[in-house]
C-alpha positions in Angstrom: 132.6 94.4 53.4 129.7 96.8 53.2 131.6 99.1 50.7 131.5 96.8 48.5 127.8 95.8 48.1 126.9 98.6 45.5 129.8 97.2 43.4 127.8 94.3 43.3 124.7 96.2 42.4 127.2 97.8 39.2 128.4 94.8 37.9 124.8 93.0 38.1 123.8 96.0 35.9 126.4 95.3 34.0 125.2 91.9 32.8 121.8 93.0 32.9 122.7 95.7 30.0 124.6 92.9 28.3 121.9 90.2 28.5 119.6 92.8 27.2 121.7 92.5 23.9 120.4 96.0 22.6 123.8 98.2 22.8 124.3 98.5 18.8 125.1 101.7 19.3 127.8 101.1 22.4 131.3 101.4 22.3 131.6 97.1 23.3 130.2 94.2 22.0 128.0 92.1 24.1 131.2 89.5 24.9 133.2 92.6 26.7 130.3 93.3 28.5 129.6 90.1 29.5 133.1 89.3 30.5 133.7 92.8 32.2 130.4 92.0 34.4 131.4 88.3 35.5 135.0 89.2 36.3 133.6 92.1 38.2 131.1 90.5 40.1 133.1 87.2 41.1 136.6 89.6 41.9 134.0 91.7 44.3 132.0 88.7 45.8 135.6 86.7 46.1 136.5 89.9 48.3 134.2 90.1 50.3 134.2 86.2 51.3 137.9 86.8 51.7 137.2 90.0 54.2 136.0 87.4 56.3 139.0 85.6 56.9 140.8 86.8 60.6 144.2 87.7 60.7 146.4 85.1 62.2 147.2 86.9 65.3 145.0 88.8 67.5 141.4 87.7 68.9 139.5 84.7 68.1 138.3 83.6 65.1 134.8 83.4 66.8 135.1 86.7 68.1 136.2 88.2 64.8 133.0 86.8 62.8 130.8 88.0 65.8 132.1 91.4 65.5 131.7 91.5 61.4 128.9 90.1 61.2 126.9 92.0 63.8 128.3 95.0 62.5 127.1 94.3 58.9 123.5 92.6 59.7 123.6 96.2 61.7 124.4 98.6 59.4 122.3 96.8 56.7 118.9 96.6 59.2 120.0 100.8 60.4 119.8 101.5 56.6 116.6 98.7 55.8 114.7 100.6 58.5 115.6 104.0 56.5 114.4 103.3 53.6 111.1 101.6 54.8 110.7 104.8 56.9 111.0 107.4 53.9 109.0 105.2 51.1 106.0 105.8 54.1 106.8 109.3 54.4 106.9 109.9 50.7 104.2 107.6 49.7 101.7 109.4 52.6 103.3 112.9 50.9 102.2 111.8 47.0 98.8 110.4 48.5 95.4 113.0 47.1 94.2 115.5 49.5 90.8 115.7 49.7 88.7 118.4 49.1 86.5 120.3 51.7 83.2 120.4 51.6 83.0 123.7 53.0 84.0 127.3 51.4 87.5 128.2 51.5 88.4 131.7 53.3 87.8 134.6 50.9 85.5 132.8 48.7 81.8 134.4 48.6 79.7 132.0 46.5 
C-alpha cells in the first residue's frame, strides 16, 4: 500500500500541470493530460482500497486490517518523525551565527 503513495503524489502533479493550462510548448494537449492524470490517480487509489481486501483463506479479516493498518499508520509516523527531525536540524543549520564581540585569534587591532 505504502508503495503506492508517491504515485499518487505523480498523478496529482499531473493534473496540477494540466489545470495550470500553460504547456504550449508540450508534447500533449491539456485533454491527455488531464485524462492521463485521472485514470492514474483513480487506477492507484482503486489499488490501494483493493490492497485492503483479505484473502479468503487464512486469518481473520480483523486481524488482517489490524496488521495493515498498524503497519502503514507505522511506517507513515517512522518517516513523519523523519522529516520533522531534519527540517529542525537543517533549519537550526541555515539560522545566522552571531558575531563575537571579542577579537578573533591572530587579529591585532
Amino acid at each position: 500500500v505504502l508503495q503506492l503513495v508517491p504515485f499518487l503524489y505523480v498523478y496529482a502533479a499531473l493534473i496540477d500541470l494540466a489545470r495550470a493550462g500553460d504547456n504550449a510548448q508540450g508534447r500533449y494537449s491539456n485533454a491527455t493530460l488531464w485524462l492521463a492524470g485521472l485514470s492514474g490517480l483513480l487506477t492507484t487509489a482503486l489499488g490501494m482500497i483493493v490492497a485492503f481486501i483479505p484473502q479468503r483463506e487464512g486469518e481473520p479479516v480483523w486481524l488482517f486490517e489490524t496488521k495493515l493498518s498498524a503497519g502503514c499508520i507505522f511506517f507513515l509516523g517512522l518517516a513523519a518523525f523523519f522529516f520533522f527531525i531534519y527540517s529542525r536540524r537543517k533549519a537550526a543549520d541555515s539560522a545566522p551565527q552571531p558575531v563575537a564581540d571579542y577579537p578573533l585569534a591572530g587579529d591585532t587591532k
